[in-house]
ROLUM-558158 format. One line per 5 residues: number of its first residue (from 0); for each residue z negated, x, y negated of C-alpha. Coordinates in Angstrom, 1 decimal. Each point is the difference from the previous one (the first is absolute). Example, Ala and Ser with C-alpha at 12.3 -4.5 7.8 and 13.67 -1.06 7.14 Angstrom:
% ROLUM-558158
0) -7.8,12.3,4.5 | 0.7,1.4,-3.4
***
This chain:
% ROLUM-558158
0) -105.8,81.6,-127.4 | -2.7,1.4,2.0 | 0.3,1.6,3.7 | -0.9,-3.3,1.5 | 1.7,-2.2,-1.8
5) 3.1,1.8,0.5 | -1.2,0.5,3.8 | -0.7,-4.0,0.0 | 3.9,-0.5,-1.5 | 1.7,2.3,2.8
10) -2.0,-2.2,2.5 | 1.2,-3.0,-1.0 | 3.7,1.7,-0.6 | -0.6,0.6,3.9 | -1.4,-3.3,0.6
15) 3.2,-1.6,-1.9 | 2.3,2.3,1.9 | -1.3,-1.0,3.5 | 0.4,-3.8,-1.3 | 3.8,0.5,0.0
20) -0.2,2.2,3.1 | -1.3,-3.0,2.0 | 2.2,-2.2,-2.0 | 3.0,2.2,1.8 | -1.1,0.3,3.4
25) 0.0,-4.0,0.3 | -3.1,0.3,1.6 | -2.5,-2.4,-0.5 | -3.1,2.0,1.7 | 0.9,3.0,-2.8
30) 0.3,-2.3,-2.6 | -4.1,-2.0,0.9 | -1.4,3.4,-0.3 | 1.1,0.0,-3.7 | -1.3,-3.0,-1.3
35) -3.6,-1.0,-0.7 | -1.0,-2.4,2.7 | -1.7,-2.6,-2.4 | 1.2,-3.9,-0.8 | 0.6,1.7,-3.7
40) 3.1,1.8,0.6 | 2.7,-1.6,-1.1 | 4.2,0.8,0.1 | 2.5,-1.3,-1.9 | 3.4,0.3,1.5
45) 3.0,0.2,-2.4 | 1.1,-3.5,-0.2 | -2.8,-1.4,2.0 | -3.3,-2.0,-1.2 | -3.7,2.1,0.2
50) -1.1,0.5,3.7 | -3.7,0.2,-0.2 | -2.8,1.7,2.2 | 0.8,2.8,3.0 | 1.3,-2.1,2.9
55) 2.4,-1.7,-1.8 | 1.2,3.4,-1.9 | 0.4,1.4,3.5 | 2.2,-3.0,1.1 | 2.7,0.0,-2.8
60) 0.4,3.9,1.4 | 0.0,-0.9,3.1 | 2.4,-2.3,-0.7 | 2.2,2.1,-2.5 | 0.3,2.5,2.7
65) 1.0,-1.9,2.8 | 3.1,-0.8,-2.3 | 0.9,3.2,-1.1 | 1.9,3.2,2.0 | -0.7,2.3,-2.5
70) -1.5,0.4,-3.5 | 0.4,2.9,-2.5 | -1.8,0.8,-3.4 | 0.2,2.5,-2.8 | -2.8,-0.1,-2.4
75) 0.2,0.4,-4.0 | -2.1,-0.5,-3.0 | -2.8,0.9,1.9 | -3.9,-0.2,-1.8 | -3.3,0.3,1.6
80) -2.9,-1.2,-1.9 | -3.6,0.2,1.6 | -2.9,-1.6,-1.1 | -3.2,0.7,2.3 | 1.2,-1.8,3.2
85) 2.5,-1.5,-1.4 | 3.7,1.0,-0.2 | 3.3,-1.3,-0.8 | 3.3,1.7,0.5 | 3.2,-1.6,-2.3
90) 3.6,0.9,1.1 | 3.4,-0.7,0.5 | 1.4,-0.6,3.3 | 3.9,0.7,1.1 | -0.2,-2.0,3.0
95) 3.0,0.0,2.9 | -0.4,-2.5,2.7 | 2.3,-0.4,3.0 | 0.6,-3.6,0.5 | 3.1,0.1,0.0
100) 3.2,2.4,-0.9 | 0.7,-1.7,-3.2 | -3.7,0.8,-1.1 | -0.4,2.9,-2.9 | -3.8,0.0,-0.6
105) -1.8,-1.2,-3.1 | -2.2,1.7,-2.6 | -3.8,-1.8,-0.3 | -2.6,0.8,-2.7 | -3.4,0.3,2.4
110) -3.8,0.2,-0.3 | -2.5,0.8,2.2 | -3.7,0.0,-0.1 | -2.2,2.1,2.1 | -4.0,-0.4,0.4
115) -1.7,3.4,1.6 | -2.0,-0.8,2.7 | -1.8,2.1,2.1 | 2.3,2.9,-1.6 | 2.5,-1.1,0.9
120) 2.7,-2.2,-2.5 | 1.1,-3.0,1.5 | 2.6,-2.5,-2.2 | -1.4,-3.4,-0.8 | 3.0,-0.8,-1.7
125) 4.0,0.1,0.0 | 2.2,-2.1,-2.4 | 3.4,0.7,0.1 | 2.5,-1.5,-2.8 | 3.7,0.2,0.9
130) 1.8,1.3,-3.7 | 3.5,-0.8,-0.9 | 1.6,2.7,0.9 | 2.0,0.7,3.4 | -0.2,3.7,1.7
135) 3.4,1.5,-0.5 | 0.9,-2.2,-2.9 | -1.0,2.7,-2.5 | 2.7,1.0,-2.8 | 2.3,3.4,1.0
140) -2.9,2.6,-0.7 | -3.1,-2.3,-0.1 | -2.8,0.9,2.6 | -3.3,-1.8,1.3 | -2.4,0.9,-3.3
145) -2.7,2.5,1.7 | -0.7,2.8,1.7 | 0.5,0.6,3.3 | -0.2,-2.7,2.9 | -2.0,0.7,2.8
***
């Protein structure tokens, strides 16, 4: 790997990072000035259909945090590829959400795509697949599969 290639993959680590920052403040102003503001960008929701271009990306947040008190993640699995200005980060999510007090969190395979623009990395894309299994559900000695969360 050379110097900027790794530099270009701690970038995009930082980029990724920020991405679940906003994602945890519930605030929608943090979470605009991490997406690309083009009619390409598209999220995928788990459970939910393709929401396509910026506006209607920024929405479903909008709208997903305006029904949430508080949201919590620990990341696993995580790899950062970079190809010129393109980047995609694959990962596990252990996600907690606070709906309600009966509410134990879920774990969510995730990509996201970044495109660098104007040096900085900006995601383009987030799809988000719920998986089976249930946070705290693990068998007696089992743990998330990863490093470190966030």
């Amino acid at each position: 790997m050379t110097a900027r290639s790794y530099e270009d993959a701690k970038e995009v680590a930082r980029a990724n990072l920020a991405f679940y920052r906003a994602f945890e403040a519930l605030e929608p102003s943090q979470m605009e000035a991490i997406w690309l503001n083009e009619p390409y960008v598209k999220c995928v929701h788990p459970g939910s259909e393709m929401i396509v271009g910026f506006d209607g990306v920024m929405a479903s947040w909008r709208a997903i945090f305006q029904h949430t008190q508080k949201i919590s993640f620990s990341v696993h699995d995580i790899d950062v590829r970079v190809q010129g200005d393109l980047a995609w980060v694959t990962l596990t999510e252990a996600v907690e959400t606070h709906f309600s007090a009966n509410e134990r969190g879920t774990v969510v395979a995730a990509t996201n795509v970044f495109e660098r623009r104007g040096g900085r990395w900006l995601m383009v894309l987030h799809h988000a697949s719920p998986l089976l299994r249930r946070v705290g559900l693990e068998a007696p000695g089992e743990s998330m599969p990863g490093g470190e969360g966030l």
